[in-house]
Jmol script that loads the backbone (N, CA, C; Angstrom):
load data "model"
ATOM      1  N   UNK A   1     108.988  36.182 119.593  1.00  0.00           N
ATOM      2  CA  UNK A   1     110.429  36.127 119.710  1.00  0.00           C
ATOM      3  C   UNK A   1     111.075  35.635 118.413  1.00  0.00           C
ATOM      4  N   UNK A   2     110.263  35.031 117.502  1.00  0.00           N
ATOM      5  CA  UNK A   2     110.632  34.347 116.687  1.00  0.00           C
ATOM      6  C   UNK A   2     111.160  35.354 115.808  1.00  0.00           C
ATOM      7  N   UNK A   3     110.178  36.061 115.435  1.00  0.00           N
ATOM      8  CA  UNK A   3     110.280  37.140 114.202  1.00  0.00           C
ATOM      9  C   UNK A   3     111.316  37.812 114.454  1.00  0.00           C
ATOM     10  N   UNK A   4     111.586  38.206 115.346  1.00  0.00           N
ATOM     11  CA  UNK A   4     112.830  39.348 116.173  1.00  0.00           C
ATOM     12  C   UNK A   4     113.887  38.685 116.163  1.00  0.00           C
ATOM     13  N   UNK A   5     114.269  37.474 116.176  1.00  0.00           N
ATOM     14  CA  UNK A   5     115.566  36.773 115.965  1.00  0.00           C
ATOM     15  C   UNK A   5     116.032  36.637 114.721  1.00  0.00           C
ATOM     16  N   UNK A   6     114.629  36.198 113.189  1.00  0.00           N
ATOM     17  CA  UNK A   6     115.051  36.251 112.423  1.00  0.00           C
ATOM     18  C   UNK A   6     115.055  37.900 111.363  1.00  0.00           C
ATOM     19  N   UNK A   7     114.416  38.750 112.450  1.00  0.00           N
ATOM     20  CA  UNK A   7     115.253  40.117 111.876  1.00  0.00           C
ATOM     21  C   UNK A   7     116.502  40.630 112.113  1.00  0.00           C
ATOM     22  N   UNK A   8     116.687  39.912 112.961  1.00  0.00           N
ATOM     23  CA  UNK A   8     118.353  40.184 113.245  1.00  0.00           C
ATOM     24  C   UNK A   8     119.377  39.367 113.035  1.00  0.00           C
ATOM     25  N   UNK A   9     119.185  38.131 112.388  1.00  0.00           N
ATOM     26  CA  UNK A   9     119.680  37.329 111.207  1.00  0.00           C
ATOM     27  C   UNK A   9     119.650  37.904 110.345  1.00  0.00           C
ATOM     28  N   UNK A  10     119.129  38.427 109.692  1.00  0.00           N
ATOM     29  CA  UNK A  10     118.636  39.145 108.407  1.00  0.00           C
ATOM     30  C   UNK A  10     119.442  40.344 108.154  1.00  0.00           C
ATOM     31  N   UNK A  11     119.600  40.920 109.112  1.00  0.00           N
ATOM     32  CA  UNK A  11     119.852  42.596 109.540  1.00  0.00           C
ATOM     33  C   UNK A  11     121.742  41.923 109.069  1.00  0.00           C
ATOM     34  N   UNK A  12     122.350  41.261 110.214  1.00  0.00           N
ATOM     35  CA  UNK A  12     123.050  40.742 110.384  1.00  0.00           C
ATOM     36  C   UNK A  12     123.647  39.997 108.786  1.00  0.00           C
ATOM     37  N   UNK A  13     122.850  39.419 108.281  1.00  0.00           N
ATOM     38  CA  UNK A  13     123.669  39.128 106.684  1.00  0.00           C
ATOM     39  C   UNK A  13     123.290  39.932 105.927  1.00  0.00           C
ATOM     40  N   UNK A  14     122.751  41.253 106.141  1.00  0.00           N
ATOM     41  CA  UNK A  14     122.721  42.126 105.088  1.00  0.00           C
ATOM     42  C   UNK A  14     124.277  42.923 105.177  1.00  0.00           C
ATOM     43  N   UNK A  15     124.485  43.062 106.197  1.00  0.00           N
ATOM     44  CA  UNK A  15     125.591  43.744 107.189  1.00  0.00           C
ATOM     45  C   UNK A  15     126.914  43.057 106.846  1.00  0.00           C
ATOM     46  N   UNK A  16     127.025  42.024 106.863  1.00  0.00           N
ATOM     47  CA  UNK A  16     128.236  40.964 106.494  1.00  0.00           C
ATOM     48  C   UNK A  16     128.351  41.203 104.266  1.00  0.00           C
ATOM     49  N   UNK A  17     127.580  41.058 104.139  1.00  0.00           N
ATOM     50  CA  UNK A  17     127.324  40.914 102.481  1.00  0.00           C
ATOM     51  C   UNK A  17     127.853  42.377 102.261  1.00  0.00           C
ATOM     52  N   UNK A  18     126.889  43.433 102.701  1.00  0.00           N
ATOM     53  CA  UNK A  18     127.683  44.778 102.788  1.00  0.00           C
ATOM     54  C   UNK A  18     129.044  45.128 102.912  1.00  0.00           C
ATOM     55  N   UNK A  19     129.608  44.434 103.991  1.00  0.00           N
ATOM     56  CA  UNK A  19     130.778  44.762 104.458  1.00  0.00           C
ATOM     57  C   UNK A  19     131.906  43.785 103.155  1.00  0.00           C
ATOM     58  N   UNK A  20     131.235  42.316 102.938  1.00  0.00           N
ATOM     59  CA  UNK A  20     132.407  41.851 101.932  1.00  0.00           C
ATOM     60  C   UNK A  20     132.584  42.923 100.842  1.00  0.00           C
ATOM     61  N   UNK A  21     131.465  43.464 100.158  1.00  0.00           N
ATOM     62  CA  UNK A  21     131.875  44.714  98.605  1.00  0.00           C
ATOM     63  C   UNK A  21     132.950  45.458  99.102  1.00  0.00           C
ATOM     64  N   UNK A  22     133.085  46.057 100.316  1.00  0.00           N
ATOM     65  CA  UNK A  22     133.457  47.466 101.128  1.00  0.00           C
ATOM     66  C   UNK A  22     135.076  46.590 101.212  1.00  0.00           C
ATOM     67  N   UNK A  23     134.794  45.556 101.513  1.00  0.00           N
ATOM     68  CA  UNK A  23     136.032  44.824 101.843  1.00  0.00           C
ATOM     69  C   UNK A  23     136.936  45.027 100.610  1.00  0.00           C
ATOM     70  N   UNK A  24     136.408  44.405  99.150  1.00  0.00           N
ATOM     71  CA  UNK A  24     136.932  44.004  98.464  1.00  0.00           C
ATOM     72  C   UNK A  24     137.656  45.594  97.268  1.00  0.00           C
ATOM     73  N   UNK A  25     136.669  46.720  97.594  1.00  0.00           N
ATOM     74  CA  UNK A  25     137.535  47.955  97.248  1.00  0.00           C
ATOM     75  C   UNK A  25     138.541  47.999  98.382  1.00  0.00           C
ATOM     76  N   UNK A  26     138.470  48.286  99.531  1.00  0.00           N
ATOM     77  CA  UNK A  26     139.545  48.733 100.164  1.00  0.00           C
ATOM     78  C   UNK A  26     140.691  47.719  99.957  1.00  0.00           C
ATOM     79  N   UNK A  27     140.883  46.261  99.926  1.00  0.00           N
ATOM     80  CA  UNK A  27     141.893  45.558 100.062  1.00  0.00           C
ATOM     81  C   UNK A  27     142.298  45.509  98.005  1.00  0.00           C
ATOM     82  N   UNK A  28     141.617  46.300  97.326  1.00  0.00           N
ATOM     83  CA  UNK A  28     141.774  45.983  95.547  1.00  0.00           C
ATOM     84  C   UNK A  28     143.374  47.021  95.564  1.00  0.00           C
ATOM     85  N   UNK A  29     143.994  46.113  94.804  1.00  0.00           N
ATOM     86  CA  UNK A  29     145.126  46.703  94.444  1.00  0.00           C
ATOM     87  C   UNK A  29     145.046  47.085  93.179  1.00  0.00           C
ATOM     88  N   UNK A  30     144.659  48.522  93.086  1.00  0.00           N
ATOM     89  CA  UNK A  30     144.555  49.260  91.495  1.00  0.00           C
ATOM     90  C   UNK A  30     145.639  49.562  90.722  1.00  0.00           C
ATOM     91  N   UNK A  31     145.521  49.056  89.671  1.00  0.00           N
ATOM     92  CA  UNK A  31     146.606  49.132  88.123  1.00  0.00           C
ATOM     93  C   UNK A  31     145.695  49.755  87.291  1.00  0.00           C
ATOM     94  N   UNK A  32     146.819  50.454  86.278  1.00  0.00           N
ATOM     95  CA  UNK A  32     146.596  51.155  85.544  1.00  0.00           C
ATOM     96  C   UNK A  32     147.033  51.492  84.363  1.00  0.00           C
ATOM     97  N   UNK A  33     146.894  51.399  83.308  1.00  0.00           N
ATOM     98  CA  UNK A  33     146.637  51.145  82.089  1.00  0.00           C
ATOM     99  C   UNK A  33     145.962  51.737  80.639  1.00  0.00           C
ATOM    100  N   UNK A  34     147.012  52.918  79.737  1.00  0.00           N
ATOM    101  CA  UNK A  34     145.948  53.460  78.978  1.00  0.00           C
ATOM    102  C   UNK A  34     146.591  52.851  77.660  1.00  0.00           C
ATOM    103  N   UNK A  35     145.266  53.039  76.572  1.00  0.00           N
ATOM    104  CA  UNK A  35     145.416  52.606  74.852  1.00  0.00           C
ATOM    105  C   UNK A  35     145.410  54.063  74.553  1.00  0.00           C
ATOM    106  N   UNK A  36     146.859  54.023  73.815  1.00  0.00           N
ATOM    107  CA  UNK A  36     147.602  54.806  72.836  1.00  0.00           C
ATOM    108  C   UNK A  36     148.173  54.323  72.056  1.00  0.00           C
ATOM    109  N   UNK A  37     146.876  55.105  70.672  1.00  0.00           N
ATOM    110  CA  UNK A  37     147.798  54.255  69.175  1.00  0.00           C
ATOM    111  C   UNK A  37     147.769  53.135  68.997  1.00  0.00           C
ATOM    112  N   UNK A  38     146.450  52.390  69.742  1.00  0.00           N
ATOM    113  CA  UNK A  38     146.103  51.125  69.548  1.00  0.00           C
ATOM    114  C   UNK A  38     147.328  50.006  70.159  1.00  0.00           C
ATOM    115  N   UNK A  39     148.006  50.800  71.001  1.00  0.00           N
ATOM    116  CA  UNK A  39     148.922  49.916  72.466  1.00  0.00           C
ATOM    117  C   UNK A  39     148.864  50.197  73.758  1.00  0.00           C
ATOM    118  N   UNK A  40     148.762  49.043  73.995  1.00  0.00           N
ATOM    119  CA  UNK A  40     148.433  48.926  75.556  1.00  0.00           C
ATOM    120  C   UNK A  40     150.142  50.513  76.251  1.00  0.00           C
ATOM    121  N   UNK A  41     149.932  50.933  77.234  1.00  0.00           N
ATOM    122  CA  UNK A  41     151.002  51.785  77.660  1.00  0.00           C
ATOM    123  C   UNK A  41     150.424  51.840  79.443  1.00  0.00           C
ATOM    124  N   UNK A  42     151.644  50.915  80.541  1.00  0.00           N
ATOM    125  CA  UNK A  42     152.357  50.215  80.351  1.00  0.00           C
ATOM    126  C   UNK A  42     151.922  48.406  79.612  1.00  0.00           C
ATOM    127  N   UNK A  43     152.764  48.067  78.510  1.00  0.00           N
ATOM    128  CA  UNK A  43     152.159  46.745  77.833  1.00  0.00           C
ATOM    129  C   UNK A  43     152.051  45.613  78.955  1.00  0.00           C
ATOM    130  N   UNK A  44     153.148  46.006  79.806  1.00  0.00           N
ATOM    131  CA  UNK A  44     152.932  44.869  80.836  1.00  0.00           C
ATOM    132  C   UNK A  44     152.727  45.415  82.603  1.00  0.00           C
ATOM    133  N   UNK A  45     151.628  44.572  82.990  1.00  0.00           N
ATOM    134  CA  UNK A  45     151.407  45.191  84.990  1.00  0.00           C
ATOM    135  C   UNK A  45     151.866  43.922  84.896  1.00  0.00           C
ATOM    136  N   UNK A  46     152.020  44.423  86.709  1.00  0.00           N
ATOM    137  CA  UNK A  46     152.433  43.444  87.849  1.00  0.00           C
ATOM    138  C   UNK A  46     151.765  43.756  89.001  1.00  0.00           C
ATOM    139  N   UNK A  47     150.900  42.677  89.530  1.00  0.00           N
ATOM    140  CA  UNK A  47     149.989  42.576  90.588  1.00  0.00           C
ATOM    141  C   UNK A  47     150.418  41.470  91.251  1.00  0.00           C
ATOM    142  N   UNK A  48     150.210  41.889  93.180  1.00  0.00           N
ATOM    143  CA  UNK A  48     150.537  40.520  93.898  1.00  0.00           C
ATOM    144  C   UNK A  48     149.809  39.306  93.809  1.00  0.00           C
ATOM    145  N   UNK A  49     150.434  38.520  94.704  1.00  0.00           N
ATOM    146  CA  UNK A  49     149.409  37.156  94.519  1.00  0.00           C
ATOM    147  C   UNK A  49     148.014  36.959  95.899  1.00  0.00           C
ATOM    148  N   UNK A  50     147.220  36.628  95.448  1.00  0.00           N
ATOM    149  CA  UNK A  50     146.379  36.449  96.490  1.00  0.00           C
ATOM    150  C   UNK A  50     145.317  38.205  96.460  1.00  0.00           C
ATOM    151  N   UNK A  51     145.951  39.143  95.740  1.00  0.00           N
ATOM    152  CA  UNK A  51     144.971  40.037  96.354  1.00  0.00           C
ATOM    153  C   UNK A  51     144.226  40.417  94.996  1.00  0.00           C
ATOM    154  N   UNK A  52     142.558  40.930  95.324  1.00  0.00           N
ATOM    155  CA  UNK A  52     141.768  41.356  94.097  1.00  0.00           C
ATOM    156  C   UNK A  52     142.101  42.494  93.947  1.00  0.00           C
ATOM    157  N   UNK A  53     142.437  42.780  91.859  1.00  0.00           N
ATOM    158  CA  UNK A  53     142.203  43.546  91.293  1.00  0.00           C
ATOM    159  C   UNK A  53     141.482  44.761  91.074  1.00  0.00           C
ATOM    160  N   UNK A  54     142.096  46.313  90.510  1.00  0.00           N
ATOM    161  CA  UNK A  54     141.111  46.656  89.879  1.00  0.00           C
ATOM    162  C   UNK A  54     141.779  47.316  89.333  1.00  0.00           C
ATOM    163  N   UNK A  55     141.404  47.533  87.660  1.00  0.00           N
ATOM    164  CA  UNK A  55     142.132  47.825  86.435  1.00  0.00           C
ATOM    165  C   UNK A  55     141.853  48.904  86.017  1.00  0.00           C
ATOM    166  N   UNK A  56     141.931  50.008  85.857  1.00  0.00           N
ATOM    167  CA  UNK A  56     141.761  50.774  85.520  1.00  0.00           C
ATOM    168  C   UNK A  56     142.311  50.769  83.881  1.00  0.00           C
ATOM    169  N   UNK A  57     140.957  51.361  83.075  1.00  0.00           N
ATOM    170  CA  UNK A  57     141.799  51.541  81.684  1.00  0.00           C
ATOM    171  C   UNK A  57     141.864  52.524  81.083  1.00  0.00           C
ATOM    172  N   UNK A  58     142.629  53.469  80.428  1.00  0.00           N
ATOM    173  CA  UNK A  58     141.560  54.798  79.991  1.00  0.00           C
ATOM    174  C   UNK A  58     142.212  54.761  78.315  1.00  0.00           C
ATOM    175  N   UNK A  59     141.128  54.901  77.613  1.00  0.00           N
ATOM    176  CA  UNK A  59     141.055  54.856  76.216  1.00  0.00           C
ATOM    177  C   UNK A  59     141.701  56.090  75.459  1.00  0.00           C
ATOM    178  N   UNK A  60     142.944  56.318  75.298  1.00  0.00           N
ATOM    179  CA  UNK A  60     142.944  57.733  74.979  1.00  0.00           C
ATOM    180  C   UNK A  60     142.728  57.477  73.314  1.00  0.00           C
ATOM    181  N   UNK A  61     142.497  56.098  72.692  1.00  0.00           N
ATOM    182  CA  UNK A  61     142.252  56.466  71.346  1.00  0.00           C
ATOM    183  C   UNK A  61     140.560  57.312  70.638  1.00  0.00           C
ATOM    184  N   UNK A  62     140.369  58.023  69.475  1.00  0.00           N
ATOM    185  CA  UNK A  62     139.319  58.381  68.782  1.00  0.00           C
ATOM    186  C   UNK A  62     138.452  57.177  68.530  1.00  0.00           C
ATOM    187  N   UNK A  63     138.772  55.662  68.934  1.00  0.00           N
ATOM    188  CA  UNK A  63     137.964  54.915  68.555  1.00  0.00           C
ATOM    189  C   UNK A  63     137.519  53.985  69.270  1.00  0.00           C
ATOM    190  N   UNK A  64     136.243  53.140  69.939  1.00  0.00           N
ATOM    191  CA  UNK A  64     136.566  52.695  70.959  1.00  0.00           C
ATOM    192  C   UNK A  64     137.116  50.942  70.809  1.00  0.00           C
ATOM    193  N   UNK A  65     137.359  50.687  72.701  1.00  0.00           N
ATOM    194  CA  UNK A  65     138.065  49.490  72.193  1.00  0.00           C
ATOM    195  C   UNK A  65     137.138  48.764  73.162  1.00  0.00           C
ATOM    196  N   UNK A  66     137.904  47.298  72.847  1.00  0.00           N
ATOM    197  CA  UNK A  66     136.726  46.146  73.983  1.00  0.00           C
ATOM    198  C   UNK A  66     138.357  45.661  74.377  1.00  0.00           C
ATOM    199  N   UNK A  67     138.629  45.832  75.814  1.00  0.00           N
ATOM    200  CA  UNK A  67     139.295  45.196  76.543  1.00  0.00           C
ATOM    201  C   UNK A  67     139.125  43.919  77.118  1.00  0.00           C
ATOM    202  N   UNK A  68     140.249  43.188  76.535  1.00  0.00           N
ATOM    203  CA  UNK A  68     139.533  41.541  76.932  1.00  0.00           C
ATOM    204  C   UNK A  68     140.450  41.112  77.292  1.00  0.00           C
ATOM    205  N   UNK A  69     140.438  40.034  77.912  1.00  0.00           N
ATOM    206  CA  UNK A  69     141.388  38.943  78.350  1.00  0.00           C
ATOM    207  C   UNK A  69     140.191  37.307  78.780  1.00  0.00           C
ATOM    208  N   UNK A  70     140.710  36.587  78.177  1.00  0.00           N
ATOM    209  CA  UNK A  70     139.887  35.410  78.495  1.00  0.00           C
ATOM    210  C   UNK A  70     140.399  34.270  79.377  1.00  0.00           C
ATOM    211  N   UNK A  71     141.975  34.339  79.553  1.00  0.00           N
ATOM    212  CA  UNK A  71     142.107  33.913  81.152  1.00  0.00           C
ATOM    213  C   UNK A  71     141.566  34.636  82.084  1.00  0.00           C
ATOM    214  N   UNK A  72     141.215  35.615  81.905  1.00  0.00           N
ATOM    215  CA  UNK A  72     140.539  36.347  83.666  1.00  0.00           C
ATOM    216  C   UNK A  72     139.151  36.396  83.213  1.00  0.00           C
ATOM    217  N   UNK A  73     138.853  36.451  82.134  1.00  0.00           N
ATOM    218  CA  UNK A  73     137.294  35.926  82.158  1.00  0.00           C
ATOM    219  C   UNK A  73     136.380  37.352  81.533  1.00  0.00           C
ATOM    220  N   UNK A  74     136.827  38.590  81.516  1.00  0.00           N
ATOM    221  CA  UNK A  74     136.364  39.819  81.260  1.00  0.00           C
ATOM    222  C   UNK A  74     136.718  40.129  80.049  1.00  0.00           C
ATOM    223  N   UNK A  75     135.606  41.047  79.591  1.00  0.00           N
ATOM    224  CA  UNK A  75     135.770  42.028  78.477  1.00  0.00           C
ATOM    225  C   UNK A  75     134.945  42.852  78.709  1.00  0.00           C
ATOM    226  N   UNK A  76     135.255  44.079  78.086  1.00  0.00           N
ATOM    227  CA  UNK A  76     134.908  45.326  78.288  1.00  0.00           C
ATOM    228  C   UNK A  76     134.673  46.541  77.283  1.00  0.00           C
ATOM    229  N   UNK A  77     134.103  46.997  77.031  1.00  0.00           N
ATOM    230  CA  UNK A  77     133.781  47.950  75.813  1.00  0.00           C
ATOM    231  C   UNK A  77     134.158  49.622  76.110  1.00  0.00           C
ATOM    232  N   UNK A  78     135.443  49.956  76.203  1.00  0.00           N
ATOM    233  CA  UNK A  78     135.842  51.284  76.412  1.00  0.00           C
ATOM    234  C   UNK A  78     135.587  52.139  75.347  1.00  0.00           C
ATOM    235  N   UNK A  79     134.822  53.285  75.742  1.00  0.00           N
ATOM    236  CA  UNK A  79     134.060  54.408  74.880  1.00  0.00           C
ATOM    237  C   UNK A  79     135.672  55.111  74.148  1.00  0.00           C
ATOM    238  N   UNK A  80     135.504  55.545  73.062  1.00  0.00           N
ATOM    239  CA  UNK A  80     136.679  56.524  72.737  1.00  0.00           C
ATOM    240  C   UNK A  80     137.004  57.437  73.489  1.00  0.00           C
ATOM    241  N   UNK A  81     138.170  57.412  73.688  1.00  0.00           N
ATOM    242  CA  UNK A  81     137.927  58.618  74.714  1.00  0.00           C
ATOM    243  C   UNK A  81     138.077  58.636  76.278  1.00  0.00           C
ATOM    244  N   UNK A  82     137.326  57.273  76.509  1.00  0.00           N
ATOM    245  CA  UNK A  82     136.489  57.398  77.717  1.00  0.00           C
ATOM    246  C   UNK A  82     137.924  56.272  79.038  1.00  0.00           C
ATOM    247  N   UNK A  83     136.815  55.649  80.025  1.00  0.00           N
ATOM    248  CA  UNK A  83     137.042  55.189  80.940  1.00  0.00           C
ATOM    249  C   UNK A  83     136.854  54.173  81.543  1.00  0.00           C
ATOM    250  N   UNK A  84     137.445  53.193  81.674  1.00  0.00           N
ATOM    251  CA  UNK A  84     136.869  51.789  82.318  1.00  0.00           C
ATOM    252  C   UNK A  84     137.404  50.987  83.945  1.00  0.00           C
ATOM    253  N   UNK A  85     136.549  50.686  84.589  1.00  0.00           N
ATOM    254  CA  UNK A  85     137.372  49.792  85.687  1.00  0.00           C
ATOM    255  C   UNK A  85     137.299  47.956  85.933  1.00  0.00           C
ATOM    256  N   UNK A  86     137.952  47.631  85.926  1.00  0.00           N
ATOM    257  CA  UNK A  86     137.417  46.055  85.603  1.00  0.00           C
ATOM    258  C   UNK A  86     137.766  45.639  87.305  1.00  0.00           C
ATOM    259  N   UNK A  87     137.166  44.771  87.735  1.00  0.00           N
ATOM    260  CA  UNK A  87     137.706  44.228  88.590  1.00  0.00           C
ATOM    261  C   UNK A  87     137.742  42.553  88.860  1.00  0.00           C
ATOM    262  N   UNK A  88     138.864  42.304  89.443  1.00  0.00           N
ATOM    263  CA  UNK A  88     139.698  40.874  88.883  1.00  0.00           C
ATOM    264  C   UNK A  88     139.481  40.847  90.358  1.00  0.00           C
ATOM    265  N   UNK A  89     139.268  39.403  90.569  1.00  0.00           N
ATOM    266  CA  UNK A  89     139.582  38.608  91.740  1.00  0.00           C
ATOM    267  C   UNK A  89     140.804  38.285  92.184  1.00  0.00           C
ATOM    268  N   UNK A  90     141.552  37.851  93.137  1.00  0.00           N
ATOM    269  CA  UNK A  90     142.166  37.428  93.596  1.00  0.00           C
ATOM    270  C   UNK A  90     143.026  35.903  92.690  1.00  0.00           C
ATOM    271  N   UNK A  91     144.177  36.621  92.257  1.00  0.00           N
ATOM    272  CA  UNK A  91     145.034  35.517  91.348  1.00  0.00           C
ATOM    273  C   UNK A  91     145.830  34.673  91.761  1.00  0.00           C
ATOM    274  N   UNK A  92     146.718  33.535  91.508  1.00  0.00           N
ATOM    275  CA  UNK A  92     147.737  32.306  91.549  1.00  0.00           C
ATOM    276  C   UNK A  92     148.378  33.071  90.746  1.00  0.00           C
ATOM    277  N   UNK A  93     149.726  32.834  90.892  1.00  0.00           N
ATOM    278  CA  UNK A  93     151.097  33.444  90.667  1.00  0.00           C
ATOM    279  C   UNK A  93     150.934  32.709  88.859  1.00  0.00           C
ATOM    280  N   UNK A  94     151.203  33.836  88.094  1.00  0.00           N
ATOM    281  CA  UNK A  94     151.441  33.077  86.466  1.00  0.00           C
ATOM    282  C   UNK A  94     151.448  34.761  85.866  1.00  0.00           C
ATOM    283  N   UNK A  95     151.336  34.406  84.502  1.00  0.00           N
ATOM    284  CA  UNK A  95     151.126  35.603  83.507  1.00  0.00           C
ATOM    285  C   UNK A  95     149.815  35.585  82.452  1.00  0.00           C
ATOM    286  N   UNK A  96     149.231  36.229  82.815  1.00  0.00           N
ATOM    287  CA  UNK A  96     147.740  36.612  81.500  1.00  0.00           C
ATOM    288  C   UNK A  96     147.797  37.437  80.965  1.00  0.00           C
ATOM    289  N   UNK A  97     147.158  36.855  79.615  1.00  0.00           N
ATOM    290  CA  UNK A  97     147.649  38.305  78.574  1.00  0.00           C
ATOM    291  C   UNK A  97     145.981  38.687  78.482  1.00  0.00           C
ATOM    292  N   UNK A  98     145.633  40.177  78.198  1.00  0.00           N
ATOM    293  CA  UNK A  98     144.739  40.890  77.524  1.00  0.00           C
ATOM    294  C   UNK A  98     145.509  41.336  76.160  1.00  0.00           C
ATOM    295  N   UNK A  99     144.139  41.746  75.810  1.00  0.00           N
ATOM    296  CA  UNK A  99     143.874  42.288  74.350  1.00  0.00           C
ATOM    297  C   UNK A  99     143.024  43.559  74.375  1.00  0.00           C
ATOM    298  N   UNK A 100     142.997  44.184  73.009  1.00  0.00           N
ATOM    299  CA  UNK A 100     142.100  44.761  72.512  1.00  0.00           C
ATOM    300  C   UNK A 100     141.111  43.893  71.835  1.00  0.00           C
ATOM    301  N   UNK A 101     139.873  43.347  71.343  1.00  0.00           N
ATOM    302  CA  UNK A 101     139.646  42.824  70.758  1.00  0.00           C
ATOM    303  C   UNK A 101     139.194  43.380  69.232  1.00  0.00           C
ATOM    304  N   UNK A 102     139.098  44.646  69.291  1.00  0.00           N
ATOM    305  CA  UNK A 102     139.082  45.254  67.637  1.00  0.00           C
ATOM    306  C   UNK A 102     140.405  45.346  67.144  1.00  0.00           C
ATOM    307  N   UNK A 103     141.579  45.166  67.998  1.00  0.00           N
ATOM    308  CA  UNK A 103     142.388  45.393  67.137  1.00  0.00           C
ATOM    309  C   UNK A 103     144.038  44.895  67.771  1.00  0.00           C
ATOM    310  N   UNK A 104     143.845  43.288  67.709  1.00  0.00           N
ATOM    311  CA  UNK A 104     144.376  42.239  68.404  1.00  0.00           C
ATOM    312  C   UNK A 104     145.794  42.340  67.816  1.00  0.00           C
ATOM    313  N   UNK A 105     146.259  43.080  66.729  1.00  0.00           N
ATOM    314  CA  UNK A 105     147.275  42.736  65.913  1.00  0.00           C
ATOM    315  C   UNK A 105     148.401  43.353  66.918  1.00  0.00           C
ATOM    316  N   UNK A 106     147.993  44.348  67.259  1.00  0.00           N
ATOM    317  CA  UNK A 106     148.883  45.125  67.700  1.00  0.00           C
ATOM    318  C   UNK A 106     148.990  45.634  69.121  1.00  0.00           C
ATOM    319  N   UNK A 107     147.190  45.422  69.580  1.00  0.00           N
ATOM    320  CA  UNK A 107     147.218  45.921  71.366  1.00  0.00           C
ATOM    321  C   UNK A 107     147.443  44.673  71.861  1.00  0.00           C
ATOM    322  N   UNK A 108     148.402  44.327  72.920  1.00  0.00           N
ATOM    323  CA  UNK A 108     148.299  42.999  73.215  1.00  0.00           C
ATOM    324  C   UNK A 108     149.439  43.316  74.639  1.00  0.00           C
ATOM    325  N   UNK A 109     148.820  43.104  75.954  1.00  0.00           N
ATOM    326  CA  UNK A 109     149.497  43.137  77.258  1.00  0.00           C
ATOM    327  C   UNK A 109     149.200  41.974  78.089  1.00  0.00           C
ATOM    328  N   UNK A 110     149.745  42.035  79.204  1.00  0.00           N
ATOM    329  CA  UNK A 110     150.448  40.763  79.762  1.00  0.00           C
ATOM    330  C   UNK A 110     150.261  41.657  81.500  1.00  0.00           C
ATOM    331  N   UNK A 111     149.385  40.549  82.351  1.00  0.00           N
ATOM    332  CA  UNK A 111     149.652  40.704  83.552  1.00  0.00           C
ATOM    333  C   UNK A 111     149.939  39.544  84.591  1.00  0.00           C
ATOM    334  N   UNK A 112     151.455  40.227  84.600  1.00  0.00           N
ATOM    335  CA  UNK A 112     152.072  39.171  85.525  1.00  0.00           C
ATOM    336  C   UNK A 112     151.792  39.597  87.099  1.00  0.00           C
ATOM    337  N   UNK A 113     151.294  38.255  87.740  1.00  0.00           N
ATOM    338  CA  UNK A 113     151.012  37.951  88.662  1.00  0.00           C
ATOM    339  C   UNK A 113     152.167  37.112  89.815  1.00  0.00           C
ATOM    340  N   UNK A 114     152.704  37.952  90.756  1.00  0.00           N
ATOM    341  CA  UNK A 114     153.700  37.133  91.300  1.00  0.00           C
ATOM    342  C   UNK A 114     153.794  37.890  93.066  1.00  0.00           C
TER     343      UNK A 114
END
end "model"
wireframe off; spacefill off
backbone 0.3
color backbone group
């Protein structure tokens, strides 16, 4: 009896663990975000409070970039060209800025959280 209870403990937090990932796309509130000309376009999102992220970035420059922000804790290496999704946890009401990090002078956005 023993074994059979703790396979269905088992079964049971595989099932729960499963279901939080599944959770956390369906409840992600996706933004979106492309580099043109080495600027962020739109420079600034707005996401609610309390719900997780997911960022979509798409690189339309020939060169690639590393999307960063170090209040939210991520960076990211977008191919030229290419495509990225970041996903952010669940925020407190404020404003964080990202970057490009190759090319900080000029890519530089802001996500306000409210």
């Amino acid at each position: 009896m023993r074994v059979k209870n703790r396979l269905v403990v088992s079964g049971l937090a595989a099932f729960v663990a499963l279901a939080g990932s599944a959770s956390f796309a369906d409840d992600a509130v996706v933004l979106k975000v492309a580099l043109k000309g080495h600027r962020f376009v739109p420079a600034e999102l707005i996401a609610p409070v309390g719900k997780p992220l997911e960022i979509e970035v798409t690189n339309m420059d020939p060169t690639e970039s590393e999307f960063e922000s170090k209040t939210l804790r991520f960076e990211e290496v977008v191919a030229a060209n290419g495509k990225a999704t970041i996903k952010v946890k669940a925020l407190s009401p404020g404003r964080y800025r990202f970057f490009d990090d190759y090319y900080k002078e000029t890519t530089q956005g802001w996500l306000e959280v409210r």
